[in-house]
mmCIF file of the N, C-alpha and C atoms, coordinates in Angstrom:
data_MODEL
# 
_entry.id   MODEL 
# 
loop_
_atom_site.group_PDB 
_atom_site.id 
_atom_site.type_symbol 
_atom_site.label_atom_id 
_atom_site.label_alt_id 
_atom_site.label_comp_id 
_atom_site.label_asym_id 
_atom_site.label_entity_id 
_atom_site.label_seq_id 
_atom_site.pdbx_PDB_ins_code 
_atom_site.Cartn_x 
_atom_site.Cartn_y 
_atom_site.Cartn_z 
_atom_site.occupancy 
_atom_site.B_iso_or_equiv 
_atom_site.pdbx_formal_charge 
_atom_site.auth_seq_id 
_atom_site.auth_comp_id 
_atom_site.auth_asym_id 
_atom_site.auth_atom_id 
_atom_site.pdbx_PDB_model_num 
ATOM 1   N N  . UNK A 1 1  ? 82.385 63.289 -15.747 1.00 0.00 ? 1  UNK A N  1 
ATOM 2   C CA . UNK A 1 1  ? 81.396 63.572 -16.768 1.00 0.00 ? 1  UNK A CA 1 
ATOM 3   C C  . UNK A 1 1  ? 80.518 64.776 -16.414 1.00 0.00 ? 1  UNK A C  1 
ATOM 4   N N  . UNK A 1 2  ? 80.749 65.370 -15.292 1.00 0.00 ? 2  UNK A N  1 
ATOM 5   C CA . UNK A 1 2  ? 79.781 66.525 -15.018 1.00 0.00 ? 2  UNK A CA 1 
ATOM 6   C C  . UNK A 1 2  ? 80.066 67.630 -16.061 1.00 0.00 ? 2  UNK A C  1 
ATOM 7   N N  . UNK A 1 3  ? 80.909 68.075 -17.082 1.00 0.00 ? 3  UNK A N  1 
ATOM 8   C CA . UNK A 1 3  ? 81.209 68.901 -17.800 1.00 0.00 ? 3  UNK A CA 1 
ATOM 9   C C  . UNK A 1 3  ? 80.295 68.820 -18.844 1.00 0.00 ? 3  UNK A C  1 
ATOM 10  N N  . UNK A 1 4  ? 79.557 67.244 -18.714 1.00 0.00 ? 4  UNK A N  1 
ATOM 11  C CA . UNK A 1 4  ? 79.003 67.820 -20.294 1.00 0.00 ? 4  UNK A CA 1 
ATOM 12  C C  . UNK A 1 4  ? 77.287 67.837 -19.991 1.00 0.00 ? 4  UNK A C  1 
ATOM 13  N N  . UNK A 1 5  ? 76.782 68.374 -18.726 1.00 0.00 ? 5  UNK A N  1 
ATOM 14  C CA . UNK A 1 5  ? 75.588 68.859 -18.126 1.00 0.00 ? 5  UNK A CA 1 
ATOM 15  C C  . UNK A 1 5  ? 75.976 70.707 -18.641 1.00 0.00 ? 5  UNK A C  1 
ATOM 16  N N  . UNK A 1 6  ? 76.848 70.899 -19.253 1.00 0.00 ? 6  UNK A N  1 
ATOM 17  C CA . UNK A 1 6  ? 76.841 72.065 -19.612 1.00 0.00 ? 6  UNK A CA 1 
ATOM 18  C C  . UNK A 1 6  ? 77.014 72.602 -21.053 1.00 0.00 ? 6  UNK A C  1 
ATOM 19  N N  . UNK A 1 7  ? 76.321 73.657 -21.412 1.00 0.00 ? 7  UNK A N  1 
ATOM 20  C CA . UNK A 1 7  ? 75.987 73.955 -22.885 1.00 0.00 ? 7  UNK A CA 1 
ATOM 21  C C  . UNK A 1 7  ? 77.355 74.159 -23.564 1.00 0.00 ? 7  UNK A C  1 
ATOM 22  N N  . UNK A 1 8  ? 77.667 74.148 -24.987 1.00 0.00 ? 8  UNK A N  1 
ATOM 23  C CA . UNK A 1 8  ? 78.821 73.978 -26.024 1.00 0.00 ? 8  UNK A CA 1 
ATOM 24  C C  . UNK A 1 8  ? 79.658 75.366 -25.485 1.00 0.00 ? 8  UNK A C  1 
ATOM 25  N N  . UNK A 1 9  ? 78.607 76.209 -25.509 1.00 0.00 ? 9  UNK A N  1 
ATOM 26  C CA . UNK A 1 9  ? 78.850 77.512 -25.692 1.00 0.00 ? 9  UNK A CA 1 
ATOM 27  C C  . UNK A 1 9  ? 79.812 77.832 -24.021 1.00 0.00 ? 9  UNK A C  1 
ATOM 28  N N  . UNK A 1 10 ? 79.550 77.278 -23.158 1.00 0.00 ? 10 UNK A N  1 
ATOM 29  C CA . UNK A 1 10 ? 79.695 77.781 -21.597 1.00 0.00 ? 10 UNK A CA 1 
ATOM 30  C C  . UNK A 1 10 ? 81.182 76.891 -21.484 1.00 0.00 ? 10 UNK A C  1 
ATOM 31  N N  . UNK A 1 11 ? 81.515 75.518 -22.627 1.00 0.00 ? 11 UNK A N  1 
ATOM 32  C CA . UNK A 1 11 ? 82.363 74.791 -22.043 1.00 0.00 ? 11 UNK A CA 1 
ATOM 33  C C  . UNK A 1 11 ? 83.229 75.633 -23.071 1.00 0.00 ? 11 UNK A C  1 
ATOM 34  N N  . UNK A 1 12 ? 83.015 76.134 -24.302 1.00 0.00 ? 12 UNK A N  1 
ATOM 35  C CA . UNK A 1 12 ? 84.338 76.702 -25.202 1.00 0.00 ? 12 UNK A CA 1 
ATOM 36  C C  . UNK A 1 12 ? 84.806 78.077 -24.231 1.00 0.00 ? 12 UNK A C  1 
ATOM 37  N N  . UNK A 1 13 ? 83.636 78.431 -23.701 1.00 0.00 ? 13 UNK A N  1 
ATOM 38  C CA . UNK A 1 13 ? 84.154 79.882 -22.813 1.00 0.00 ? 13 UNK A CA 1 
ATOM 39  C C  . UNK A 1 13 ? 85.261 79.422 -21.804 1.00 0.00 ? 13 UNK A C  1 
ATOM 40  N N  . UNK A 1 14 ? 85.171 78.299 -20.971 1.00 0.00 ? 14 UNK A N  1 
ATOM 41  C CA . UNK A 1 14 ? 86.475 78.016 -20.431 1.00 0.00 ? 14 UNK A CA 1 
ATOM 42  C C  . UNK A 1 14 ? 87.330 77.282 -20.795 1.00 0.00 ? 14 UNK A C  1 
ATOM 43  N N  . UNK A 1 15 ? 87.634 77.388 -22.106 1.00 0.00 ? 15 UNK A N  1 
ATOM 44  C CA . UNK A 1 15 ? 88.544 76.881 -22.751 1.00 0.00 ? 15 UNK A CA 1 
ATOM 45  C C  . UNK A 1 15 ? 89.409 78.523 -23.614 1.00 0.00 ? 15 UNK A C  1 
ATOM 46  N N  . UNK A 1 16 ? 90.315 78.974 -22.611 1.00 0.00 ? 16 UNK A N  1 
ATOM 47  C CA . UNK A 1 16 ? 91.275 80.253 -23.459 1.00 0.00 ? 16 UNK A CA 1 
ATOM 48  C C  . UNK A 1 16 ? 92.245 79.670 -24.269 1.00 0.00 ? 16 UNK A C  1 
ATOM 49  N N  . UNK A 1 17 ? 92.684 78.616 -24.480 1.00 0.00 ? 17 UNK A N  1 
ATOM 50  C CA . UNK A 1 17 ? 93.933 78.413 -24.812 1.00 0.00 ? 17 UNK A CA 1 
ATOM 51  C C  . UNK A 1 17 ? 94.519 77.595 -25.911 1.00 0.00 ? 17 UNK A C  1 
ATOM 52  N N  . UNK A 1 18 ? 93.971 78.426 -27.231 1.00 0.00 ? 18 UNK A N  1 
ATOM 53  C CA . UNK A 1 18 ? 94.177 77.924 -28.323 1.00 0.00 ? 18 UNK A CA 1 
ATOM 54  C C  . UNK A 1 18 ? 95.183 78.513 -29.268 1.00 0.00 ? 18 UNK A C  1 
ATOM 55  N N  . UNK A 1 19 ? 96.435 77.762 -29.198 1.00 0.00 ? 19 UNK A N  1 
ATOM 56  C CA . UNK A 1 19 ? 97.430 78.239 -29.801 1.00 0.00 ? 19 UNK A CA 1 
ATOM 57  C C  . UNK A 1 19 ? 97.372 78.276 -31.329 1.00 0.00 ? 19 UNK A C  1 
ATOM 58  N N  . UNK A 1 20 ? 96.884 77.344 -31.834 1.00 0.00 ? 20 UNK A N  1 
ATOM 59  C CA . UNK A 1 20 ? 96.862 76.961 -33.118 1.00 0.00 ? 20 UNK A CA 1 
ATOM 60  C C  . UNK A 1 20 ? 95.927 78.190 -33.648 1.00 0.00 ? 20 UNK A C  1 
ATOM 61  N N  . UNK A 1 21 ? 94.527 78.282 -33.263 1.00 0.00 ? 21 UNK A N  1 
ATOM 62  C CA . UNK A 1 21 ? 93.561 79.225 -33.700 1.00 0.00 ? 21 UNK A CA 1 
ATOM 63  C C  . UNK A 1 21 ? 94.439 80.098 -33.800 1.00 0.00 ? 21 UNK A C  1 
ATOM 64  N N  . UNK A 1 22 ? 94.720 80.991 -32.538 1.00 0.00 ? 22 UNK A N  1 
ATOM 65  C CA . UNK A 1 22 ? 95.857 82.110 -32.403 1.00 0.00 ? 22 UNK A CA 1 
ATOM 66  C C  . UNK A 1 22 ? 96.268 82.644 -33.632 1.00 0.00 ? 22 UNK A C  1 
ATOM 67  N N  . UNK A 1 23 ? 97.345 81.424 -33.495 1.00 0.00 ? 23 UNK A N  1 
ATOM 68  C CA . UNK A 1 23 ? 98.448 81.782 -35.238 1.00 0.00 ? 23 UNK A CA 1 
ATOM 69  C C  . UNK A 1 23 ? 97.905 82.017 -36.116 1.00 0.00 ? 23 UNK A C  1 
ATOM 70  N N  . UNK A 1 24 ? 97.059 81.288 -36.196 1.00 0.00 ? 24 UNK A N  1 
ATOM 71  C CA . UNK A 1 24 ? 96.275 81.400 -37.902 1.00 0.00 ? 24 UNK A CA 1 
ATOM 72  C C  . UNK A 1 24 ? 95.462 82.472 -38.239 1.00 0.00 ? 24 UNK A C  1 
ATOM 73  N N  . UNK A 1 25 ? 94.626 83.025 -37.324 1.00 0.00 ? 25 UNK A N  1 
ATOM 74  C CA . UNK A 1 25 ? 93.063 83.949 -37.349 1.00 0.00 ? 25 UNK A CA 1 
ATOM 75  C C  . UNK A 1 25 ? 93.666 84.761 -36.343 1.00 0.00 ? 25 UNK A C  1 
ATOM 76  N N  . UNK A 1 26 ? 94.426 85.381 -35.762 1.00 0.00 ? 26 UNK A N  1 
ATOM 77  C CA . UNK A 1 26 ? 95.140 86.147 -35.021 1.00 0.00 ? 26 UNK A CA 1 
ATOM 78  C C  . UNK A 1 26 ? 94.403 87.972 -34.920 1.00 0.00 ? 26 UNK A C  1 
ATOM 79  N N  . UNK A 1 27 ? 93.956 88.358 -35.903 1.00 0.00 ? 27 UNK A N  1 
ATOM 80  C CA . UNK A 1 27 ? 93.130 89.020 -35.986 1.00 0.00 ? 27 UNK A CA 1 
ATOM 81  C C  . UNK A 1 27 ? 91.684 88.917 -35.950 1.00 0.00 ? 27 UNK A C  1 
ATOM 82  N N  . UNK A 1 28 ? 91.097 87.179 -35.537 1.00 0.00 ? 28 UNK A N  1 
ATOM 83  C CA . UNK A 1 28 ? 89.720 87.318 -36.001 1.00 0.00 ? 28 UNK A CA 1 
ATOM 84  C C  . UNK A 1 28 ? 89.685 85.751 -34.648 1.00 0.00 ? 28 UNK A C  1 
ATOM 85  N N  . UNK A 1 29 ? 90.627 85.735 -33.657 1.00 0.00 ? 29 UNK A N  1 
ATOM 86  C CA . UNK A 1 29 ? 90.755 84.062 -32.697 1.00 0.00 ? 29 UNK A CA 1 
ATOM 87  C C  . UNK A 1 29 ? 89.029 84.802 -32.154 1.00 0.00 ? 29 UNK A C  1 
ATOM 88  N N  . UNK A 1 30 ? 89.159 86.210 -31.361 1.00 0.00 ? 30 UNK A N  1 
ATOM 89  C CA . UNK A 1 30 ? 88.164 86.076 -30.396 1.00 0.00 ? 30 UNK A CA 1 
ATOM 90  C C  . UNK A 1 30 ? 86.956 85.295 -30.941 1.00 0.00 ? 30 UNK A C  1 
ATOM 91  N N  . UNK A 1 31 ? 86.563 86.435 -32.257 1.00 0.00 ? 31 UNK A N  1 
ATOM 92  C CA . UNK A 1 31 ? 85.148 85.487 -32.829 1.00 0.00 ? 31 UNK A CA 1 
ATOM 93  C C  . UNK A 1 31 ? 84.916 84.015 -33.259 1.00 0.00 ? 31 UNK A C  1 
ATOM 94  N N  . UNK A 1 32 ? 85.952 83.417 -33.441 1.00 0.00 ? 32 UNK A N  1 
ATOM 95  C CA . UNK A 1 32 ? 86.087 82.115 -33.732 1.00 0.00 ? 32 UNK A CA 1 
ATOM 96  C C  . UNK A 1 32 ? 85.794 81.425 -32.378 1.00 0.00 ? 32 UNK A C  1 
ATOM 97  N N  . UNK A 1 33 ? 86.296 82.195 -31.545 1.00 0.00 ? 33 UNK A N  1 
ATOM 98  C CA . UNK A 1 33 ? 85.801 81.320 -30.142 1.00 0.00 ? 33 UNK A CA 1 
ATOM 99  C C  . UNK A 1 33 ? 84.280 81.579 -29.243 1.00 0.00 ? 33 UNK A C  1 
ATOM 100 N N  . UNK A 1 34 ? 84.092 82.365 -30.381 1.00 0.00 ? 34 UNK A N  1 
ATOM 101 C CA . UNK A 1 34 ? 82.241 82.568 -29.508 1.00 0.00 ? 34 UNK A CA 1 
ATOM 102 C C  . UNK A 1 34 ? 81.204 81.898 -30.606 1.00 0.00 ? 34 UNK A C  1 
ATOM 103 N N  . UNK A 1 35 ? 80.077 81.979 -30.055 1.00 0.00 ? 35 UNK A N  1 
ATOM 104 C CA . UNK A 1 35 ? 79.108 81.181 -30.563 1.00 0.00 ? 35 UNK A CA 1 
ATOM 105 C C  . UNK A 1 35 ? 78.690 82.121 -31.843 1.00 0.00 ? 35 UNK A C  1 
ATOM 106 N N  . UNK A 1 36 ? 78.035 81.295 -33.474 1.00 0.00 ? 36 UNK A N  1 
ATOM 107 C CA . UNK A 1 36 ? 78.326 82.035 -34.126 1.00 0.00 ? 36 UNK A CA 1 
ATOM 108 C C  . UNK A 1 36 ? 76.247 82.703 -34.243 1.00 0.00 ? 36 UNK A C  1 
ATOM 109 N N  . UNK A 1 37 ? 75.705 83.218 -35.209 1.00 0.00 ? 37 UNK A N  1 
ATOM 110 C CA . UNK A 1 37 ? 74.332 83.237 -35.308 1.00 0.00 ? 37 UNK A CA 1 
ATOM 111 C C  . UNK A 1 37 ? 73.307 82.204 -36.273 1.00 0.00 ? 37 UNK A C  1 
ATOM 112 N N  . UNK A 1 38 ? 72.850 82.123 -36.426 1.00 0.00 ? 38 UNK A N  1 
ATOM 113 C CA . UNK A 1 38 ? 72.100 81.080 -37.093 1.00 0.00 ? 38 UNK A CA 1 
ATOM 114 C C  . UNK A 1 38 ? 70.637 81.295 -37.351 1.00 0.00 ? 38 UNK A C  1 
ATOM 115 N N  . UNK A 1 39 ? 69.811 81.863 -38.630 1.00 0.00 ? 39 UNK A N  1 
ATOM 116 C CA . UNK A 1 39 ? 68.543 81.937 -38.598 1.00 0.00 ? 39 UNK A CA 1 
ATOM 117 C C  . UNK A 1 39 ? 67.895 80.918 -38.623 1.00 0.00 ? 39 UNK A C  1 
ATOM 118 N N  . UNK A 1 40 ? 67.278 80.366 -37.503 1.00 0.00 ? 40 UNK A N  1 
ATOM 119 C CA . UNK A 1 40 ? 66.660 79.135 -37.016 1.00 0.00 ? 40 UNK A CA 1 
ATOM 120 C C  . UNK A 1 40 ? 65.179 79.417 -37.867 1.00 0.00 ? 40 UNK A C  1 
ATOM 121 N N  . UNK A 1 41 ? 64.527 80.461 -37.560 1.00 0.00 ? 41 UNK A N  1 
ATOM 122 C CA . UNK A 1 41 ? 62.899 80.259 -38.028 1.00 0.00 ? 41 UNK A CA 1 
ATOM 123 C C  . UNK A 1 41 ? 63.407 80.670 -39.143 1.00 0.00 ? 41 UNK A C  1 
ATOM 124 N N  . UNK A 1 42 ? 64.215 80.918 -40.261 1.00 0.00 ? 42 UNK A N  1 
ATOM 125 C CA . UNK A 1 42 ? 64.135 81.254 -41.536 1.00 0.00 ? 42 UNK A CA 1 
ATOM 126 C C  . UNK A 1 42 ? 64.490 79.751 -42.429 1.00 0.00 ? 42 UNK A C  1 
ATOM 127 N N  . UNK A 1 43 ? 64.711 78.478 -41.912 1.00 0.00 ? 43 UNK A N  1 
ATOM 128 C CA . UNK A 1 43 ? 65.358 77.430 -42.291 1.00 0.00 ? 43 UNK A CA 1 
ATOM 129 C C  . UNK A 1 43 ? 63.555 76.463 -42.321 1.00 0.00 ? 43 UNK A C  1 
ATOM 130 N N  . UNK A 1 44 ? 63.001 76.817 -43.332 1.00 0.00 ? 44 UNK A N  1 
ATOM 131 C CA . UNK A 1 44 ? 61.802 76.624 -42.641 1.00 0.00 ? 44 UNK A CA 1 
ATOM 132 C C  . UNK A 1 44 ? 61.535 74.885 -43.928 1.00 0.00 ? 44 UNK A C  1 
ATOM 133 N N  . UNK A 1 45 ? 62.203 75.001 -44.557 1.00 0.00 ? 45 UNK A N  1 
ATOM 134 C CA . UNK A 1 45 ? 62.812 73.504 -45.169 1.00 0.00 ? 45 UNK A CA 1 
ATOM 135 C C  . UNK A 1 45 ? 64.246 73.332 -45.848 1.00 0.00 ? 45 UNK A C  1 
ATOM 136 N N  . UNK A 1 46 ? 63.825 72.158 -46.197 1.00 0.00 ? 46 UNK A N  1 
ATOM 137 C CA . UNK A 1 46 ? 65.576 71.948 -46.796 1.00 0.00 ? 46 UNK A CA 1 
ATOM 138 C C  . UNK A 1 46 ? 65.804 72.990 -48.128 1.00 0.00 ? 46 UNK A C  1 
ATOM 139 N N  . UNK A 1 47 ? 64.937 72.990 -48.892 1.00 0.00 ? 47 UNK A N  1 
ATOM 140 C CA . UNK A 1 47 ? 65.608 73.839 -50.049 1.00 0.00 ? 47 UNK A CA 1 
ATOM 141 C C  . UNK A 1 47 ? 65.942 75.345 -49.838 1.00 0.00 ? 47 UNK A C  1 
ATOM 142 N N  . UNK A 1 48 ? 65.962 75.736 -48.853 1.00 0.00 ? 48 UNK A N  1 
ATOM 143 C CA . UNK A 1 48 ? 66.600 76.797 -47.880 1.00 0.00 ? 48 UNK A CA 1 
ATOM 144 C C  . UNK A 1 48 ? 68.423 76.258 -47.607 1.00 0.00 ? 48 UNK A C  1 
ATOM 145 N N  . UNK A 1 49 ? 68.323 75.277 -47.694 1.00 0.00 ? 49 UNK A N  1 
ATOM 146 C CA . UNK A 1 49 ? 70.010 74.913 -47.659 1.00 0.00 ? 49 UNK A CA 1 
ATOM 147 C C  . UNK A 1 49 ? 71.014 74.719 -48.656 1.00 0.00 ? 49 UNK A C  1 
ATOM 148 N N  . UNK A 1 50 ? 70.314 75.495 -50.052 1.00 0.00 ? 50 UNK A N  1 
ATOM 149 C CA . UNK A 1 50 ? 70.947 75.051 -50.980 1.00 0.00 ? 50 UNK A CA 1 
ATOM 150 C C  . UNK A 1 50 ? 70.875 76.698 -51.732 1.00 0.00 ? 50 UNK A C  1 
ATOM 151 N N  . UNK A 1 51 ? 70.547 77.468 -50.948 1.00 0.00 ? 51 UNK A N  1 
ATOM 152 C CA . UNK A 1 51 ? 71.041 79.093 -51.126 1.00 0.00 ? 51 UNK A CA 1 
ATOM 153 C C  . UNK A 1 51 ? 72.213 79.155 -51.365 1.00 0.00 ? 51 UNK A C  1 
ATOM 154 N N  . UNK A 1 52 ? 72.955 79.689 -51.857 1.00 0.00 ? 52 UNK A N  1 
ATOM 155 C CA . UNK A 1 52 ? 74.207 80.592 -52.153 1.00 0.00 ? 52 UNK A CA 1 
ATOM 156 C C  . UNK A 1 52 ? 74.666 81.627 -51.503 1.00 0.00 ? 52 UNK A C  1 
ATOM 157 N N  . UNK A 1 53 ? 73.688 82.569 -51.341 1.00 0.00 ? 53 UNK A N  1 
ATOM 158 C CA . UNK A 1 53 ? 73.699 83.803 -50.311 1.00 0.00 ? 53 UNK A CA 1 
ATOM 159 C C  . UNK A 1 53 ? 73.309 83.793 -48.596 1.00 0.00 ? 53 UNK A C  1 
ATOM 160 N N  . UNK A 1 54 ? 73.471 84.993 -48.084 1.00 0.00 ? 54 UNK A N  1 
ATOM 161 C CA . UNK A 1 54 ? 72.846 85.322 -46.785 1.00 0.00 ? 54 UNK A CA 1 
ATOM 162 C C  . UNK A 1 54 ? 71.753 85.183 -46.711 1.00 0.00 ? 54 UNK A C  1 
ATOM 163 N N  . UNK A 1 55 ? 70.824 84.671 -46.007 1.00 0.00 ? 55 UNK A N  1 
ATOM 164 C CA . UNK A 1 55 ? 69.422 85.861 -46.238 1.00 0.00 ? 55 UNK A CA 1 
ATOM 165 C C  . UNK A 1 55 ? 69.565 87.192 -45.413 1.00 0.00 ? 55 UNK A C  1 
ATOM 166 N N  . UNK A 1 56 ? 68.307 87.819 -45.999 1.00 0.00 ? 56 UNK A N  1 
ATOM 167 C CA . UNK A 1 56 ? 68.463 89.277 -45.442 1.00 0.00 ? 56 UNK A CA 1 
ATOM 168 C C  . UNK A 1 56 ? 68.528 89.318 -44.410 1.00 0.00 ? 56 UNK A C  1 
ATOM 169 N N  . UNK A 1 57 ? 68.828 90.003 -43.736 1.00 0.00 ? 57 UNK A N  1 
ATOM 170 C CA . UNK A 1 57 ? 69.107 90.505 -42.191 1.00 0.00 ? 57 UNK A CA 1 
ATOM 171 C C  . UNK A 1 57 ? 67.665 90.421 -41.272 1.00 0.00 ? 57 UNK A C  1 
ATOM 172 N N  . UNK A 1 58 ? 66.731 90.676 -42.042 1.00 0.00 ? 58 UNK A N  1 
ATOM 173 C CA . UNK A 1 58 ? 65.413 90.684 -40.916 1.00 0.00 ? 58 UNK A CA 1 
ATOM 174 C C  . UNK A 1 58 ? 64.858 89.718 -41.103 1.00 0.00 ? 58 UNK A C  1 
ATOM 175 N N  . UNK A 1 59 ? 65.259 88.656 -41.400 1.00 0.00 ? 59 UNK A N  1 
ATOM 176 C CA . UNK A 1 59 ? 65.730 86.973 -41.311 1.00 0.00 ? 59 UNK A CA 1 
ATOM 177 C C  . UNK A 1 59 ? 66.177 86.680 -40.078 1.00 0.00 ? 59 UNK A C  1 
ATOM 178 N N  . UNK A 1 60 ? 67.519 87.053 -39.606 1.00 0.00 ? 60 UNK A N  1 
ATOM 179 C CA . UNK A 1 60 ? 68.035 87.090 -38.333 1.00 0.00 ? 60 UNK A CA 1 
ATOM 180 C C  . UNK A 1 60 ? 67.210 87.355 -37.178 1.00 0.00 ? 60 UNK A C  1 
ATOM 181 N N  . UNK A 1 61 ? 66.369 87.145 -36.791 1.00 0.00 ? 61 UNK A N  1 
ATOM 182 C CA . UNK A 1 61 ? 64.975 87.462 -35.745 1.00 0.00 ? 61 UNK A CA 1 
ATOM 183 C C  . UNK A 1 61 ? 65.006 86.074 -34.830 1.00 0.00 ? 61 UNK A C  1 
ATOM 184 N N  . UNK A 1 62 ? 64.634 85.983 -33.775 1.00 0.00 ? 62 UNK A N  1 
ATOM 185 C CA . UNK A 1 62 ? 64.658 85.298 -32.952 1.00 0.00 ? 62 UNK A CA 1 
ATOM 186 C C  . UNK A 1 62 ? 63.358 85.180 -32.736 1.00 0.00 ? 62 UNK A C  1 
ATOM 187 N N  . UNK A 1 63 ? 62.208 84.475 -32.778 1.00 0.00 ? 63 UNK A N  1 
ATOM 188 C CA . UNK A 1 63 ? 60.992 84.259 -32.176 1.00 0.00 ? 63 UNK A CA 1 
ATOM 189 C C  . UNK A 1 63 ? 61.014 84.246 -30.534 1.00 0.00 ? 63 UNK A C  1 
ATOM 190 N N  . UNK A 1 64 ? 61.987 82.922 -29.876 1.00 0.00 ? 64 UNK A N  1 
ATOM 191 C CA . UNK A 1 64 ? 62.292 83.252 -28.857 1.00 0.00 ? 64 UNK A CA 1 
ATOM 192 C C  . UNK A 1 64 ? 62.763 83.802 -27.849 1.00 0.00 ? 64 UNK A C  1 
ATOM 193 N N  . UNK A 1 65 ? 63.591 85.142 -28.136 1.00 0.00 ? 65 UNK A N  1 
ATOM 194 C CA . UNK A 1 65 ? 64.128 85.878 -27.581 1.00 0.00 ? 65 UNK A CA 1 
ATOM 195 C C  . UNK A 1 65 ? 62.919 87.187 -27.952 1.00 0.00 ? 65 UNK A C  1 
ATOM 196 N N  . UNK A 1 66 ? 62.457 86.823 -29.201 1.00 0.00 ? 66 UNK A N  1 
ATOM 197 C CA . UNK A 1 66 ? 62.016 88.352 -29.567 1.00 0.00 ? 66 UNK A CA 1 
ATOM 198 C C  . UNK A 1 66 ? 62.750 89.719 -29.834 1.00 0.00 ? 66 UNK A C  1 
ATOM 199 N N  . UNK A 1 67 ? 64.210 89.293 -30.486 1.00 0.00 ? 67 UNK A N  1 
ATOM 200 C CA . UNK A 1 67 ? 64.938 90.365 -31.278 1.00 0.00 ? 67 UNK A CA 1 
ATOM 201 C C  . UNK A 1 67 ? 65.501 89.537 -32.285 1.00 0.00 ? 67 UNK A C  1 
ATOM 202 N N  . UNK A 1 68 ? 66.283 91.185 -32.948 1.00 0.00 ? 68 UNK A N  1 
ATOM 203 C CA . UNK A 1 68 ? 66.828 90.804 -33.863 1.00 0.00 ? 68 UNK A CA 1 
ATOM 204 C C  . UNK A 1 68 ? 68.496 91.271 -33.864 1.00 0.00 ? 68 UNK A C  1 
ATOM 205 N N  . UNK A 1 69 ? 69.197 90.421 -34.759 1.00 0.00 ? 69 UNK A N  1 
ATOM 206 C CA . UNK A 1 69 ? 70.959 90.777 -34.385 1.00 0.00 ? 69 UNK A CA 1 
ATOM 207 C C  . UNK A 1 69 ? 71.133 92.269 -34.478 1.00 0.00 ? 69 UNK A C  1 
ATOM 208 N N  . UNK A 1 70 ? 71.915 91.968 -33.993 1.00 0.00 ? 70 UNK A N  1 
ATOM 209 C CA . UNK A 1 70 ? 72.191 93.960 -33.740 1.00 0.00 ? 70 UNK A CA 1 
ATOM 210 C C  . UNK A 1 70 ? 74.180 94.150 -34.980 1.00 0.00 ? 70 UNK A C  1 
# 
């Protein structure tokens, strides 16, 4: 059980070996296998989850890091 003292993101990184992804997304496996982005402080209630669209990009901001996606 010591594997799961470690974050989603650190255990999919040692995991290379996805045949199935491969075939299918073959042009697009790498990004499927990394962590994706998520505007956390823009989700600031639920009727934020019933958008249709993106929000804008300077949405994408991190309070805790203190940037924004590049």
């Amino acid at each position: 059980m010591q594997f799961t003292l470690n974050s989603l993101e650190s255990l999919a990184r040692l995991c290379n070996n996805f045949p199935s992804l491969d075939a299918h997304f073959a042009d697009n496996a790498s990004m499927m296998r990394r962590k994706g982005i998520f505007p956390y402080e823009y989700l600031t209630d639920f009727s934020r989850l019933n958008e249709t669209s993106l929000p804008p990009r300077e949405e994408f901001y991190s309070m805790l890091t203190n940037e924004h996606i590049t």
